[in-house]
VOGU-873404 format. One record per residue (C-alpha): z, y, x; residue in one letter. Coordinates in steps of 0.25 Angstrom, whole numbers, plus 5000, padded with zeros to 4 digits. Layout:
# residues N
ZYXA
...
This chain:
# residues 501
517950855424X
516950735426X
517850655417X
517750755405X
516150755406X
516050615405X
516950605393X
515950725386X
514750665390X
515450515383X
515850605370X
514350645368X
513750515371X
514650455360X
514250575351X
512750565354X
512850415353X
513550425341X
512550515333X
511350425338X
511950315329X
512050415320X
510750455319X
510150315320X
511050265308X
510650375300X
509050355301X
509250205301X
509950235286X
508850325282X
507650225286X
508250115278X
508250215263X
506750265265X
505850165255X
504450175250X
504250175233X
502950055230X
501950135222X
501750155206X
501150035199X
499950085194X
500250095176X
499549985168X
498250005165X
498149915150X
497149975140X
497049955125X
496149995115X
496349975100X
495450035090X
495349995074X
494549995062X
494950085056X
495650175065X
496950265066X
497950145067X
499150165074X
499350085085X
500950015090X
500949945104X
502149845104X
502549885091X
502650055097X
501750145091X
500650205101X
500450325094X
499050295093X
497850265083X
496650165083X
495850205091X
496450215104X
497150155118X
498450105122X
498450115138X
499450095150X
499649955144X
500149845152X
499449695154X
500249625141X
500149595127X
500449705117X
500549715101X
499649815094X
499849855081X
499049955072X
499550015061X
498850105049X
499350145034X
498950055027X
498449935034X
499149845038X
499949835053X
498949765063X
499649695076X
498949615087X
499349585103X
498249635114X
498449595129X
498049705138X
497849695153X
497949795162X
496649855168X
495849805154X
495349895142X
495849825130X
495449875115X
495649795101X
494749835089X
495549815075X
494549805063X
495349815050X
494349805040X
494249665046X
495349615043X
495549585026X
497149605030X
496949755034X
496349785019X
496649825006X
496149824991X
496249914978X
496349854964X
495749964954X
495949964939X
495550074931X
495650114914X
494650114911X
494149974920X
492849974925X
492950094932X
491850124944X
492650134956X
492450224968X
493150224983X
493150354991X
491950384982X
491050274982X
490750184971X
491250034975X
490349984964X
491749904956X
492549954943X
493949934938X
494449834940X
494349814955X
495049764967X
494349814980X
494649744992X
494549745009X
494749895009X
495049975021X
496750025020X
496550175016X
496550275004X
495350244995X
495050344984X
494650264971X
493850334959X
493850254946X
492550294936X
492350244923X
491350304913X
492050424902X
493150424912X
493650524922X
493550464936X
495050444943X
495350424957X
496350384965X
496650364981X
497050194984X
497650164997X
497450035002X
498249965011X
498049825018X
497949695012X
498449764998X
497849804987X
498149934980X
498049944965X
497150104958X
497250114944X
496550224937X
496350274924X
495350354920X
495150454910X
494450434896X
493650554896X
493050504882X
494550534879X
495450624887X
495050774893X
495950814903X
496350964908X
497151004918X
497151114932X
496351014939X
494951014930X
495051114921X
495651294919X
497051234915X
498051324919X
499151204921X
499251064919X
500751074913X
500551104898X
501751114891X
501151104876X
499851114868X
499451164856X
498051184848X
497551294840X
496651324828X
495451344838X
495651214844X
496151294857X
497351214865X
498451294869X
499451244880X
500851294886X
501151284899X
502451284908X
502051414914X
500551444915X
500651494901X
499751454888X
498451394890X
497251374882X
496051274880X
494851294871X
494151174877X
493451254886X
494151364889X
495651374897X
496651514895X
497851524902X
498351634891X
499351684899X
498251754906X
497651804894X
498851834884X
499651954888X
501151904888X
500851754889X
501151764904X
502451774903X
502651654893X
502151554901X
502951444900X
502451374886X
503151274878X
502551264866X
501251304857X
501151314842X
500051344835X
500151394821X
499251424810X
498551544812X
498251494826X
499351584832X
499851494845X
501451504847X
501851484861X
503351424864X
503551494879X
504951444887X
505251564891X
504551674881X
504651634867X
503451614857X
502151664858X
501151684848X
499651694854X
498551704845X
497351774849X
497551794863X
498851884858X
500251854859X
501651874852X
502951834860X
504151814854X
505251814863X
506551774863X
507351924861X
506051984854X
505951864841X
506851774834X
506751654845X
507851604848X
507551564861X
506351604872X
506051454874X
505151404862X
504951284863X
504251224849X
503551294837X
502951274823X
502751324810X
503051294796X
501751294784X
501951434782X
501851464797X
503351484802X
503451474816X
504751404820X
504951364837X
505951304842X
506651354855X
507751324866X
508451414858X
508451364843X
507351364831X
506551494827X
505751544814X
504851644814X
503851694803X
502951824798X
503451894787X
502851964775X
502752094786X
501951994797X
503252004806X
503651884812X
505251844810X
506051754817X
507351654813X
508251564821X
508651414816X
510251404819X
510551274824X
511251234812X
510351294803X
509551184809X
510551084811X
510351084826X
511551044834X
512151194840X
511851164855X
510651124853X
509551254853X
508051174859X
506951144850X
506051074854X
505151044842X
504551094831X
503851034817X
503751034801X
503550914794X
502750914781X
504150934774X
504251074781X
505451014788X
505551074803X
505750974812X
506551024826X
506650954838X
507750974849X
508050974862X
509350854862X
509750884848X
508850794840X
507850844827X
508050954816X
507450924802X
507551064797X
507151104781X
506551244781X
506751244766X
508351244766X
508351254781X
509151124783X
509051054797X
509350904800X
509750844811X
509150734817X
509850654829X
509650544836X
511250484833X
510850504818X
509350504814X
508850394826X
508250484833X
507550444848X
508350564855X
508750704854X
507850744862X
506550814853X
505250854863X
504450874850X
504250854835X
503050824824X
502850774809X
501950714801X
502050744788X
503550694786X
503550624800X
504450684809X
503950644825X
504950684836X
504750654852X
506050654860X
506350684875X
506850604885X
508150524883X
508650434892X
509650384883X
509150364870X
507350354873X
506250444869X
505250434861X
504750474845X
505850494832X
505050474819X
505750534806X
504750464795X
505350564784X
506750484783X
507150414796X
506950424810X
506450314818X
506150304835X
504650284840X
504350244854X
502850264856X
503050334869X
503150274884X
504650224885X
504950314896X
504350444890X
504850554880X
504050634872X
503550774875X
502850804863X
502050734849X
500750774842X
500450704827X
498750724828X
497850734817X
497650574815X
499250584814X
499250514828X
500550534836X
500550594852X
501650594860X
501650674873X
502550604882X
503050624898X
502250494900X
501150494892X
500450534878X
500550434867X
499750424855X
500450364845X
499850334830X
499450204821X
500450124827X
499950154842X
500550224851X
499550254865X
500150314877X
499050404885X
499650414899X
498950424913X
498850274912X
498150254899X
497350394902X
497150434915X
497750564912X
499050624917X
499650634903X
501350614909X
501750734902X
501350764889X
501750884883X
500950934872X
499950874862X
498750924852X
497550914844X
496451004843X
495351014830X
494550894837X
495750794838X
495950794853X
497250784858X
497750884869X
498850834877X
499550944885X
500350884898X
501050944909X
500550884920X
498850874916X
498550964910X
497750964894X
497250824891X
496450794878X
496150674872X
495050664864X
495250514860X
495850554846X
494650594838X
């Protein structure tokens, strides 16, 4: 009994011996993984300033933008060396090293207009030279020609003045150590009267044609504001006024004969005749047109009418009874090729000869007298092109402008009575839109880059260069009782040039 006790009271000795080391093992183990973290190092405290003449540059630290502008900080910076650059449009980049050191305020000051590599010039030429000029509206007390130096980089508005001329300005942007070229012409307004949407009752700046009446009143066609009228004080938009000329809107051509009656070409409604603030239409199903699209018109001695459509020729005339009757021209009454139906222009020559211009088919000389046509090609009679914009005479002279070709050129076929030749007074990369012969027998060619004059063995070209005036697209010509010259574009408006009396 006494033995079985002592072995117990042996087994629990071992067991409580044994969890004691236990014990001890384990809070010697986690004495030895408990550690203390040192504290945060405080951030740095570096402080730079940068501020500019003028202001708003962007400013790049180590080559990075910082998002920021002139004036204003870069913080949390370190005690080193850093690269600052500042950039602006226009100037040029600015790059420089600043040392900064912890605990100190640094700022930098950048003074541009100190520095003769930051700024710019601006050369100015002006037709006439001599001009005044003015920056941002103040007189800089120089003329044309003038270079301008040591100018701040930015947008400059220049004004040109010139005595009789109409001031022109334009906006420069200068850049650093470059110089910018301005040219300006101005306009003559001794010479040239200009009318357009911007400074007068225009209805549009697109006119498609012009034509002047007995009452010296200008009459234009446009490509859909209808037909307007100038009395040189006065502007009508006569679709407003005329019942029915709101749905013809669309012009292509104005004739006026000679009992003042104006007969309107329309694209879309055949012919109208207006005279008196009244209108006749003659459509396409309701006359003897041929086609809806009339697209030239005169009239013989005795007062004929004949217009020329995308369709084919037309005649009409009153008869003893005052009705008016109509004809069609066949094609080979005319000698006109079959497939081809487009007239495109219209004149007698003092031979009562009607001469007809086509669209790719070349010229019709047709005889009214035994209503004969002859063909004339360019394969056969040297002709420029095919390609006929418009037609006019002089006595026996025979004047036909050509579209564009890129194959075979552009320009003017002169038919001197017998023979044809190829004249070349209009800009090389130009086709002619339409001719005008005035009273002192002085050619004008209306162009797509320009107007030309061209008589007496000169040929000028009036463009924006030469003029000031935006004349690119030339599309009808006239002279009214006074001898000025009217110049209807499509993209300015009514010009006239008073220059030829």
């Amino acid at each position: 009994m006494r033995l079985k006790l002592r072995n117990i009271l042996k087994l629990i000795s071992k067991i409580i011996f044994v969890s004691a080391l236990f014990l001890l093992s384990t809070f010697s183990s986690c004495t030895k993984d408990v550690s203390v973290t040192p504290p945060d190092a405080p951030p740095p405290n570096g402080y730079l300033f940068i501020n500019s003449y003028p202001s708003g540059f962007q400013i790049y630290l180590n080559g990075l933008p910082r998002r920021r502008a002139t004036p204003d900080s870069l913080t949390w910076l370190s005690t080193n060396s850093y690269s600052i650059t500042l950039k602006k449009n226009l100037f040029r980049d600015t790059s420089f090293t600043v040392n900064v050191v912890e605990g100190i305020k640094k700022s930098v000051f950048v003074d541009y207009s100190k520095n003769p590599a930051m700024l710019g010039s601006i050369s100015l030429t002006s037709n006439p030279a001599n001009a005044m000029i003015f920056i941002n509206d103040s007189s800089i007390n120089q003329t044309t020609p003038v270079t301008i130096n040591n100018l701040m980089p930015g947008n400059y508005l220049i004004r040109f003045h010139a005595p009789n001329h109409r001031d022109d300005s334009t906006i420069v942007s200068v850049s650093s150590s470059n110089i910018t070229s301005a040219q300006k012409t101005l306009v003559d307004t001794t010479l040239w009267s200009e009318f357009n949407a911007s400074n007068s009752s225009i209805a549009t700046n697109q006119l498609t044609c012009i034509a002047i009446d007995n009452d010296n009143s200008i009459w234009m066609g446009t490509p859909g504001w209808g037909l307007l009228k100038f009395d040189g004080r006065t502007w009508e938009n006569l679709a407003n006024q005329i019942p029915g000329l709101a749905s013809h809107d669309s012009i292509n051509c104005i004739y006026v004969d000679q009992n003042n009656h104006k007969w309107v070409g329309t694209e879309f409604g055949g012919v109208l005749d207006v005279y008196n603030n009244i209108i006749h239409a003659y459509g396409f199903m309701s006359s003897g047109l041929s086609d809806f699209r009339v697209t030239a018109i005169t009239s013989d001695n005795e007062g004929a009418l004949y217009f020329g459509t995308k369709g084919g020729l037309n005649y009409s005339n009153v008869d003893g009874s005052g009705n008016r009757t109509w004809k069609t021209y066949s094609n080979s009454l005319l000698s006109i090729p079959s497939n081809e139906h487009w007239i495109t222009a219209l004149a007698f020559d003092a031979n009562k000869n009607l001469w007809i211009g086509t669209k790719s088919s070349g010229i019709v000389k047709f005889n009214q007298l035994d209503e004969s046509g002859t063909l004339f090609q360019f394969t056969s009679s040297n002709l420029i092109n095919n390609a006929i914009t418009s037609i006019v005479t002089s006595g026996t002279d025979v004047w036909a402008g050509h579209g564009a070709s890129s194959i075979f050129g552009t320009g003017i076929s002169h038919f001197n009575g017998n023979t044809w030749e190829k004249v070349y007074p209009i800009p090389q990369d130009s086709y002619v839109q339409c001719i005008f012969i005035d009273r002192m027998n002085n050619m004008w060619i209306g162009t797509d880059k320009g107007l030309v004059k061209y008589g007496q063995g000169l040929d000028i070209l009036f463009d924006s260069g030469s003029t000031g005036l935006n004349m690119d697209d030339v599309r009808g010509i006239a002279e009214d009782q006074f001898g000025n010259i009217w110049i209807a574009t499509y993209s300015d408006g009514l010009i006239e040039f008073k220059g030829n009396k």
